[in-house]
C-alpha positions as CSV (number, residue, x, y, z in Angstrom):
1,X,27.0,51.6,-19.7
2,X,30.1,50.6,-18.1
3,X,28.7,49.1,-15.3
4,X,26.2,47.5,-17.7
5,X,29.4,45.8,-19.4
6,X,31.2,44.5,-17.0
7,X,28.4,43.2,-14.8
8,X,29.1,39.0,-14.0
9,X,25.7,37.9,-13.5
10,X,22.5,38.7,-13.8
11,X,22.3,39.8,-10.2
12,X,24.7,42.8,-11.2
13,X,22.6,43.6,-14.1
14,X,19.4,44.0,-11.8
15,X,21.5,46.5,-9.3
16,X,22.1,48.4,-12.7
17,X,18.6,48.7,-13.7
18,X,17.3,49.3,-10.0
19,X,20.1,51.5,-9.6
20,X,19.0,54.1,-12.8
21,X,15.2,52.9,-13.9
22,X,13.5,51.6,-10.5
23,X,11.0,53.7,-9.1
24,X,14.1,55.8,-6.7
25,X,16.6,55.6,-9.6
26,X,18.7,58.1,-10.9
27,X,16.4,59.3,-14.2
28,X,13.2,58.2,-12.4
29,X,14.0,60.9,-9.6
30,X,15.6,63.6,-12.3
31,X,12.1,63.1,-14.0
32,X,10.3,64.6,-11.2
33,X,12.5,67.4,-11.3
34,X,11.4,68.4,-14.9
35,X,8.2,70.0,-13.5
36,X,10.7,73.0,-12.0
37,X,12.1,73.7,-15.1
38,X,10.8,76.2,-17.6
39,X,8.3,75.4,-20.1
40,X,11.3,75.9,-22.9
41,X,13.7,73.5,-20.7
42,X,11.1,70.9,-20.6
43,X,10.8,69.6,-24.1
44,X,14.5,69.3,-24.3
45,X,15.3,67.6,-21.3
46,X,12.7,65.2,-21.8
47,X,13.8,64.1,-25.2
48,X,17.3,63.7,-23.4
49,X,15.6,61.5,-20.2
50,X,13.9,59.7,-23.0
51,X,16.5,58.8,-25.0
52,X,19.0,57.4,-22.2
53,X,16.3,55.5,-21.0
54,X,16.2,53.7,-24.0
55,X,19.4,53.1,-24.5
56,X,19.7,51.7,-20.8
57,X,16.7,49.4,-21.2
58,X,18.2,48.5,-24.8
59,X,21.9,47.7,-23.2
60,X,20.3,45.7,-20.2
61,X,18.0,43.6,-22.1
62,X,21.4,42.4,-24.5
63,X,23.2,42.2,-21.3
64,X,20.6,39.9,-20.5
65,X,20.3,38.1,-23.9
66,X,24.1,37.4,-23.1
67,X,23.7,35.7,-20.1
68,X,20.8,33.1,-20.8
69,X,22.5,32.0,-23.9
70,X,26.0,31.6,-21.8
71,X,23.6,29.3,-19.5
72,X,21.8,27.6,-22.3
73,X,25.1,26.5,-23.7
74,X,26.4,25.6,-20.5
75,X,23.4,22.8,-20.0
76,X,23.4,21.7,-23.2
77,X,27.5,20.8,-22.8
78,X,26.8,19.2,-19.2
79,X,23.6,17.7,-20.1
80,X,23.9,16.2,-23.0
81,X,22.5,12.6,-24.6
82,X,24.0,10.5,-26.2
83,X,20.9,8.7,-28.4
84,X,23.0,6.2,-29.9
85,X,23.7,4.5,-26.4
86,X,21.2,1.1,-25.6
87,X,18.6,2.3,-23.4
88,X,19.4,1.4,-20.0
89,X,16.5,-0.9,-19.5
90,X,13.7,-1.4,-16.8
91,X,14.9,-1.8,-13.2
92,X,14.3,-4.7,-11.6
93,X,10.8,-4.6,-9.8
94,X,10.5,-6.1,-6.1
95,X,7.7,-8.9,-4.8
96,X,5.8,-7.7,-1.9
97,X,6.5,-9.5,1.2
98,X,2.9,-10.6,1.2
99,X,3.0,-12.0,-2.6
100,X,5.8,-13.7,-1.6
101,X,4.2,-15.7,1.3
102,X,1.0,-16.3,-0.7
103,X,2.9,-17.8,-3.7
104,X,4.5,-20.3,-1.6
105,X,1.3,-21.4,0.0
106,X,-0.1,-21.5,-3.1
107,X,2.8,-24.2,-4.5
108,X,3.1,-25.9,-1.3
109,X,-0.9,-26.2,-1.2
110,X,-0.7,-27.4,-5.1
111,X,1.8,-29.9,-4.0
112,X,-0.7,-31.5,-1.7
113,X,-3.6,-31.9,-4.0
114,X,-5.4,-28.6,-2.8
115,X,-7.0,-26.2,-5.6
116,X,-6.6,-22.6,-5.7
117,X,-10.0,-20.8,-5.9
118,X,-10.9,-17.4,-5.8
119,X,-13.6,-14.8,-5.1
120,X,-15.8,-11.5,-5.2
121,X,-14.1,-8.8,-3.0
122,X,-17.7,-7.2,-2.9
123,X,-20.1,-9.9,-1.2
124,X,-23.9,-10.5,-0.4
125,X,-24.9,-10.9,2.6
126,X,-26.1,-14.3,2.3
127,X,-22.3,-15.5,1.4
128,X,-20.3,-13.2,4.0
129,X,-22.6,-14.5,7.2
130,X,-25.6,-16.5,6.2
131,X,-24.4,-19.5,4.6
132,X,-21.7,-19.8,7.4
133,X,-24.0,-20.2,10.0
134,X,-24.1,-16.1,10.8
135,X,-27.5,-15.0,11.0
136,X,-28.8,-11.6,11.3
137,X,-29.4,-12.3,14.8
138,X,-25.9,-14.1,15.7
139,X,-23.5,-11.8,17.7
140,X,-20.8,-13.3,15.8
141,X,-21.5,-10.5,13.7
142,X,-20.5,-7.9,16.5
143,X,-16.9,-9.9,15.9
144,X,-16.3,-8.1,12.7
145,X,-17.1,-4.2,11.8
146,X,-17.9,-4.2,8.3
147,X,-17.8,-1.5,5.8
148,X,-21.9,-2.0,4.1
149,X,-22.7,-0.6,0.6
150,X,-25.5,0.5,-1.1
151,X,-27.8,-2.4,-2.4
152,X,-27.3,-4.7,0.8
153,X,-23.7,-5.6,-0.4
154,X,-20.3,-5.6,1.9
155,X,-17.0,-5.5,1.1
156,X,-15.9,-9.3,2.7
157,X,-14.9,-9.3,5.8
158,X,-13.0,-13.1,5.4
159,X,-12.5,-15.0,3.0
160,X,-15.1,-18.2,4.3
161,X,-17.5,-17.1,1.3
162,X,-14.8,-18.3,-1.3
163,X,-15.1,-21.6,0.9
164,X,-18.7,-22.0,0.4
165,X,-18.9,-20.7,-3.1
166,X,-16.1,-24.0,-3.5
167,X,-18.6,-26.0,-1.8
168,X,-21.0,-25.4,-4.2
169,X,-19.6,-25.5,-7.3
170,X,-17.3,-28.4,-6.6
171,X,-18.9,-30.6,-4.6
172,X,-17.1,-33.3,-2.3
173,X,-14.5,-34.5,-2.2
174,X,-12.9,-31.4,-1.7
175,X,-9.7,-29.8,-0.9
176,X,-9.3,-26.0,-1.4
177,X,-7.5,-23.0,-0.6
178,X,-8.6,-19.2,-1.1
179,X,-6.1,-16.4,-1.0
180,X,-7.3,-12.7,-1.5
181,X,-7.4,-9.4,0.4
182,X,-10.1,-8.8,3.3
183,X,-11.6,-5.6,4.7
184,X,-12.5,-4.4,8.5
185,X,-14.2,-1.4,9.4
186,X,-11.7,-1.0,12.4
187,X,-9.2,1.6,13.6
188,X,-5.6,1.5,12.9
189,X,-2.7,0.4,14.7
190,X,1.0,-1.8,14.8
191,X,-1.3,-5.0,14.5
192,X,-4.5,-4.3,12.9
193,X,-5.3,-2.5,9.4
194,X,-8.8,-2.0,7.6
195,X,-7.5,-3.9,4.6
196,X,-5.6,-7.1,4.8
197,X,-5.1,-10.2,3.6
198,X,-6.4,-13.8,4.7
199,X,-5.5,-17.3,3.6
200,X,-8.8,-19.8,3.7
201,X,-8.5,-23.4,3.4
202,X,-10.5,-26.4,3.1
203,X,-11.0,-29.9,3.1
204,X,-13.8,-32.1,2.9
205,X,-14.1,-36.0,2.8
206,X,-15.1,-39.1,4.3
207,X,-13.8,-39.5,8.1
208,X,-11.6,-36.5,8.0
209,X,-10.6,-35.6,12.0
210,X,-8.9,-33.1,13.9
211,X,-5.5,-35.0,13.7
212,X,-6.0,-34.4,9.5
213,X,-6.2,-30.6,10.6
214,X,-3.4,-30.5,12.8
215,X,-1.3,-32.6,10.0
216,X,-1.4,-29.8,7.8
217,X,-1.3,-26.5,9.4
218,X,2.1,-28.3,10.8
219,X,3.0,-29.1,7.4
220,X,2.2,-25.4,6.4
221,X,4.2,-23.7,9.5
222,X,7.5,-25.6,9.0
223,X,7.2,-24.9,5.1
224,X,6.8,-21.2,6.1
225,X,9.3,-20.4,8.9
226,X,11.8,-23.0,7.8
227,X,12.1,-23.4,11.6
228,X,10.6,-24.6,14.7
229,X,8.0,-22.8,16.2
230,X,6.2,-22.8,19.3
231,X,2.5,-23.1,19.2
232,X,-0.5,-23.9,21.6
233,X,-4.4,-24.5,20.4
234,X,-6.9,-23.8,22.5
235,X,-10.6,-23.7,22.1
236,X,-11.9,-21.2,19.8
237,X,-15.6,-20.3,19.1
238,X,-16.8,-19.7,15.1
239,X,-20.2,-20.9,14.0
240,X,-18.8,-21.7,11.2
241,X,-16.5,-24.7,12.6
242,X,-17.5,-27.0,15.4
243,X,-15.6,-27.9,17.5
244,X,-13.5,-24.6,16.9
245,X,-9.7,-23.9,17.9
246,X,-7.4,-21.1,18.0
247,X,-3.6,-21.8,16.5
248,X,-1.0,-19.4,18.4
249,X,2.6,-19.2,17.5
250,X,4.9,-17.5,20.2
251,X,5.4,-14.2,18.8
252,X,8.8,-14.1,16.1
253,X,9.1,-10.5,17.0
254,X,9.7,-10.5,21.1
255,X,10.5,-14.0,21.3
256,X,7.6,-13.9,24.4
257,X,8.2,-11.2,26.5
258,X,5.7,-8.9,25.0
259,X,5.3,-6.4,22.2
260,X,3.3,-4.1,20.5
261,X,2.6,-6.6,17.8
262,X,1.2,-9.3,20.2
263,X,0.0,-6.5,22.8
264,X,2.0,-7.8,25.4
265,X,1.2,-11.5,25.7
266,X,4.1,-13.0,23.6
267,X,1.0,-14.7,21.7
268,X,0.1,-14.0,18.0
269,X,-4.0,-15.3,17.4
270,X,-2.6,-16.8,13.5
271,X,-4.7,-19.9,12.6
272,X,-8.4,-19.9,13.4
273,X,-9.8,-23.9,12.9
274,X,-11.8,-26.6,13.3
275,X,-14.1,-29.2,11.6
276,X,-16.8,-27.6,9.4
277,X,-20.1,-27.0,11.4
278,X,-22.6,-29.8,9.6
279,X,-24.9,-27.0,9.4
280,X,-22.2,-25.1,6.8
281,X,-22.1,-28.1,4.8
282,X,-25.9,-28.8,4.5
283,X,-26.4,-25.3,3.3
284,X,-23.7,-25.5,0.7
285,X,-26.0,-28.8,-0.3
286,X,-23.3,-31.2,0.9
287,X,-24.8,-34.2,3.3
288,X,-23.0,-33.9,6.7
289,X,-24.4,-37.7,7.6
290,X,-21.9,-38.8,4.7
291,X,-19.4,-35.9,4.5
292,X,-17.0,-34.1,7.2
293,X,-14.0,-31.8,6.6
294,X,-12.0,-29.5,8.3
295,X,-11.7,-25.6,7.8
296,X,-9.0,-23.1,8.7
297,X,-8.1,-19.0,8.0
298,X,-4.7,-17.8,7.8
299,X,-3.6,-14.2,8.2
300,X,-1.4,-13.4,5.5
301,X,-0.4,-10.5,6.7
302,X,0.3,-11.1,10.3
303,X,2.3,-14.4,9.1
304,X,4.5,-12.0,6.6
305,X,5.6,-9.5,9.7
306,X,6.5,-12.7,11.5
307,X,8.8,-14.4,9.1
308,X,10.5,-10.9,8.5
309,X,10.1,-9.4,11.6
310,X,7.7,-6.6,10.6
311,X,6.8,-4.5,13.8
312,X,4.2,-2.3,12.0
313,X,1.3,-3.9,9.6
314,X,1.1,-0.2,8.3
315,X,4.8,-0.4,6.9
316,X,2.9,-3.2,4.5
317,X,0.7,-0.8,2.4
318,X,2.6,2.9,3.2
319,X,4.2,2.7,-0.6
320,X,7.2,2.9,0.4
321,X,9.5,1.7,-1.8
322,X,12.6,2.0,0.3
323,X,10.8,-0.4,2.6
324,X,9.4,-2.5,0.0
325,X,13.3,-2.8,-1.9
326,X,14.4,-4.7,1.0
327,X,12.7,-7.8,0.1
């Protein structure tokens, strides 16, 4: 009982009851003994084991007792509220790096007269490839892996079918842009992700020309980077645009010598272009004899790891938030 009294935690208190009740404690061990004594010893001895077994089990529970309610009113003096204090309020949220970008091309689209449309994420066929000049047959098709769903459907692969649903409900003169997120059935690495997120844009009138195209995606780079960059444009092939370019912008990252962002070439592929194929136009029942127009896609994505020097696409979408806080 001593022991039991001046025990200091709750550790000491288990030695006790280890010590006297476990299954090699003292009374636990002097109960197998009882089976030596005589029959007239046995009741008496029992009654005795009995008895201080109670009272040990009794003194070690209050021991117990004690100690939780020394710890309860130990927490409740350190970890106390106060609920007359204001609540401390919401913390302020972050914009994603991509939001970011895609707001200000938004505004600086708005500012030039363009509209902002948007689209289905799940597509038909006939809007994904079809009515951009990608038949069944066309190996353009072999250019992008896409994730198919039951029905015929497909998760987009660009955003183009935003362009022609524009087309169509619009009509010409026409001057668009289409923001949303994109899906590729593709593996997973510093540049490339299976979901993403494209920039379309679009503009169709009388006598428009390549120099209109290069105008603006000069307008949109300097607006972007807030700096010079370098570019080159070469000839691209989409059967969607004809004649068809590629826009490349020295990579932000190396600075040209070669990353794994721009696998080694000092290139980044950012701004596929070039005049709308007549063909697009005629099936989004626009006549090509008296309408042109010009037709580019932006990667959202790849443009928001070059303005902030982003060396992983997958950093983009991990959820991290100690990543994310940084912007």
């Amino acid at each position: 009982m001593t022991r039991i009294q001046s025990a200091g935690t709750l550790e000491d208190l288990e030695s006790v009851r280890v010590e006297t009740l476990g299954r090699k404690g003292t009374l636990t061990l002097v109960g197998k003994e009882m089976g030596k004594l005589a029959p007239e010893e046995r009741g008496r001895v029992g009654k005795l084991l009995n008895g201080a077994r109670q009272k040990l089990e009794e003194a070690l529970e209050a021991g117990k007792k004690a100690f939780d309610e020394t710890e309860l009113r130990a927490r409740l003096d350190s970890e106390w509220i106060d609920v007359t204090l204001p609540a401390p309020g919401a913390r302020r949220g972050h914009l994603h790096p991509i939001t970011r970008i895609q707001r200000e091309l938004e505004d600086l689209f708005a500012s030039l007269g363009f509209a902002v449309l948007d689209g289905p994420e799940v597509e038909t066929e006939y809007y994904n490839f079809d009515a951009l000049n990608i038949p069944p047959e066309h190996p353009a098709r072999d250019m992008q892996d896409t994730f198919w769903l039951d029905g015929g459907n497909l998760l987009r692969t660009h955003t183009s079918p935003v362009q022609v649903r524009g087309m169509e409900r619009l009509g010409p003169p026409l001057r668009m842009i289409a923001p949303g997120r994109v899906f590729r059935n593709e593996s997973v690495d510093a540049s490339h992700e299976h979901t993403f997120y494209q920039l379309e844009g679009m503009m169709v009138d009388r006598d428009v020309s390549v120099a209109h195209l290069i105008y603006f995606m000069q307008t949109l780079l300097g607006a972007i980077f807030h700096r010079d960059v370098t570019v080159r444009l070469r000839p691209g092939y989409f059967p969607f645009v004809e004649p068809g370019f590629e826009l490349d912008i020295q990579c932000l990252i190396c600075g040209g010598p070669g990353c794994p962002v721009c696998k080694q070439s000092g290139w980044v592929e950012l701004l596929p272009c070039g005049l709308v194929n007549p063909r697009v136009l005629r099936m989004s029942g626009i006549d090509p004899e008296q309408w042109n127009g010009f037709a580019f896609g932006l990667g959202l994505t790849r443009l928001a790891m070059m303005r902030y020097g982003i060396d992983d696409i997958r950093q983009l979408q991990g959820g991290d938030l100690r990543f994310l806080e940084q912007f």
